[in-house]
C-alpha positions in Angstrom: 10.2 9.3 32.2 6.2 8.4 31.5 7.3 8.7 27.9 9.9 6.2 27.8 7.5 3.7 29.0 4.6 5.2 26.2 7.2 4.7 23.6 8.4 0.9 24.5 4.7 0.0 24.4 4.2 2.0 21.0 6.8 -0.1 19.6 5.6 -3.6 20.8 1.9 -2.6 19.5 4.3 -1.9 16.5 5.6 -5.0 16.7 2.2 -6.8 17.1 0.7 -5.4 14.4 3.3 -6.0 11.7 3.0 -9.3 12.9 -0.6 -9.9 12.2 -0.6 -8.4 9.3 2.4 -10.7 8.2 -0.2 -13.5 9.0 -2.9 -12.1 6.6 -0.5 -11.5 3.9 0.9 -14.9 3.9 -1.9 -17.2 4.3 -2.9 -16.7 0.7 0.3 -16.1 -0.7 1.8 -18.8 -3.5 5.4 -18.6 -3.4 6.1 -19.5 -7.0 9.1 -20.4 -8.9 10.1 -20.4 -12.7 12.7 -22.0 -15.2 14.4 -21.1 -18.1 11.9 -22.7 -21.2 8.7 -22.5 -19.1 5.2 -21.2 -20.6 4.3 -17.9 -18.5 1.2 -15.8 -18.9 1.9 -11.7 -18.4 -0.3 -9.7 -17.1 -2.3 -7.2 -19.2 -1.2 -3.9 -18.3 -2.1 -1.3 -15.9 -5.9 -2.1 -14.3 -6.9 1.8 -14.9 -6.2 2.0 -18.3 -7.9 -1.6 -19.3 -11.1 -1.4 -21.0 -13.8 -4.0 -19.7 -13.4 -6.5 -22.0 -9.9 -6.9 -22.8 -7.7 -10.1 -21.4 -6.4 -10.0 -17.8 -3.2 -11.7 -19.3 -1.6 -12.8 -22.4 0.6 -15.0 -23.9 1.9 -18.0 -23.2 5.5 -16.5 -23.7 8.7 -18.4 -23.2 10.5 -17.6 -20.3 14.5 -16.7 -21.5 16.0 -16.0 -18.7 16.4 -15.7 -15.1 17.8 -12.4 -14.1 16.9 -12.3 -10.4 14.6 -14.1 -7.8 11.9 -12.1 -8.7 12.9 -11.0 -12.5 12.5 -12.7 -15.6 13.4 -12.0 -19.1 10.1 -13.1 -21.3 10.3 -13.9 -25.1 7.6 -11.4 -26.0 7.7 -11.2 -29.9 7.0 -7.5 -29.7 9.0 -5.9 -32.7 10.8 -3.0 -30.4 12.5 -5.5 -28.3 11.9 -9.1 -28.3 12.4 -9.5 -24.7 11.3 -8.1 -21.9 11.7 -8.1 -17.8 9.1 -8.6 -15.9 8.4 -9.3 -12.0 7.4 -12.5 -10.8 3.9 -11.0 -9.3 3.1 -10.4 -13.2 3.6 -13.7 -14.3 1.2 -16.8 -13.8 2.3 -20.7 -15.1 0.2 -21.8 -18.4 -1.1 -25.1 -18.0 -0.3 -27.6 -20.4 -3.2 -30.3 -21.0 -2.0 -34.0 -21.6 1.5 -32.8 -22.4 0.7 -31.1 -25.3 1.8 -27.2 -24.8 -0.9 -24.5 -25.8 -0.4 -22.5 -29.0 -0.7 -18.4 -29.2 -3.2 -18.1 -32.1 -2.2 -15.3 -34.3 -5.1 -13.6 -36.1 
């Protein structure tokens, strides 16, 4: 019966831990939110297959749609599709200075 007792405090150390690591997770964690029309920046990609200098993000791309919580549907101007899903953990706000939106610049 020594194990019962091992297991019951391997799950509250369980317990504990998740817990603390909660606690790290969330105290620099943004909860951010979205609307149809908004500005978004995407990010650039996977990390292993940037090169140095290239952007960390592009756009600013309208946001379309909200499919989910997390998801939304981007207006990317790519020709394939012109909309595209991405997660909420991909997507940062673009700021907008004295009202005035910014402007992709199309070389």
């Amino acid at each position: 019966m020594d194990w019962i007792c091992d297991r019951k405090i391997a799950y509250k150390n369980t317990i504990k831990s998740h817990d603390y690591n909660k606690k790290l997770f969330d105290k620099n964690r943004k909860d951010m939110e979205f609307n149809v029309g908004d500005m978004v920046y995407v990010e650039n990609g996977n990390k292993l297959n940037r090169r140095k200098l290239d952007e960390l993000r592009i756009g600013p791309y309208k946001i379309i749609d909200r499919i989910s919580n997390s998801i939304y549907r981007i207006n990317t101007g790519h020709k394939k599709s012109e909309s595209n899903n991405f997660h909420i953990t991909k997507l940062s706000p673009a700021s907008t200075m004295d009202g005035v939106e910014s402007v992709e610049l199309v070389t």
